[in-house]
N, C-alpha and C positions, 0 to 999 in steps of 0.2 A: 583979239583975233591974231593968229602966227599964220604967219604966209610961210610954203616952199616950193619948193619949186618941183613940179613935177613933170615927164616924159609922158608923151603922149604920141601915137601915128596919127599922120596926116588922116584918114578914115574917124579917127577916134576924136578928133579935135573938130573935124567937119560935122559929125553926127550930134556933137553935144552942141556946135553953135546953129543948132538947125532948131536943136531940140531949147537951145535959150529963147532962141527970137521967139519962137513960136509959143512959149510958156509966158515971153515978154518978163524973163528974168534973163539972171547973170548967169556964165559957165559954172562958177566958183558956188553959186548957188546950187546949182545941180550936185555939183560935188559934195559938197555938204550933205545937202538932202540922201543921196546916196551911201555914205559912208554912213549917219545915220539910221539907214532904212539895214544898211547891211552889220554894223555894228552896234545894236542895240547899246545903250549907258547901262542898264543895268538886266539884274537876272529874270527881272517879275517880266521887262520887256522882249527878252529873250522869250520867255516861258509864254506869255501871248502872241508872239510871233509864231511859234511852234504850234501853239492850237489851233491857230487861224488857221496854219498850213494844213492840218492834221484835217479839218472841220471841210476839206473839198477831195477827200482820198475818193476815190472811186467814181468820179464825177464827172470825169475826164477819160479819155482813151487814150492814154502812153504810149501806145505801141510795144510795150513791154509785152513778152510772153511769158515770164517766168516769177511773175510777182508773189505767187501762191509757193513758189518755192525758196523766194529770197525775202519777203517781206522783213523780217526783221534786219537784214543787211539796208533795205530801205531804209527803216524806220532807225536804225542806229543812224545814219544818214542823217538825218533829220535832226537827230540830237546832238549832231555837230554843230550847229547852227548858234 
């Protein structure tokens, strides 16, 4: 495992030791988990990350008014990921 050393706000260091006690894990733990969850290892986990997200479109209320007009600006969106 490589340690560095990272920057963090006072709000931002307080929220994740709220969020260790309470999971009864580490910070560093969270971090991981996180950077994992947001950088998939590879492309297949990418590409089930995408469906999963893709498999709740319309399920939810955005608040968007213009999805019928941007959706594929959405959906490219998505394929940043």
């Amino acid at each position: 495992m490589r340690r560095i050393p990272i920057g963090l706000t006072d709000p931002q260091h307080e929220r994740l030791r709220r969020e260790a006690r309470r999971r009864r894990t580490s910070i560093g733990a969270l971090i991981r988990d996180a950077v994992d969850r947001t950088y998939p290892a590879d492309a297949e986990a990418r590409r089930e990350a995408r469906e999963e997200a893709r498999e709740v479109f319309g399920r939810f209320h955005s608040g968007a008014h213009d999805i019928s007009e941007r959706h594929d600006e959405y959906l490219a969106e998505l394929d940043r990921w």
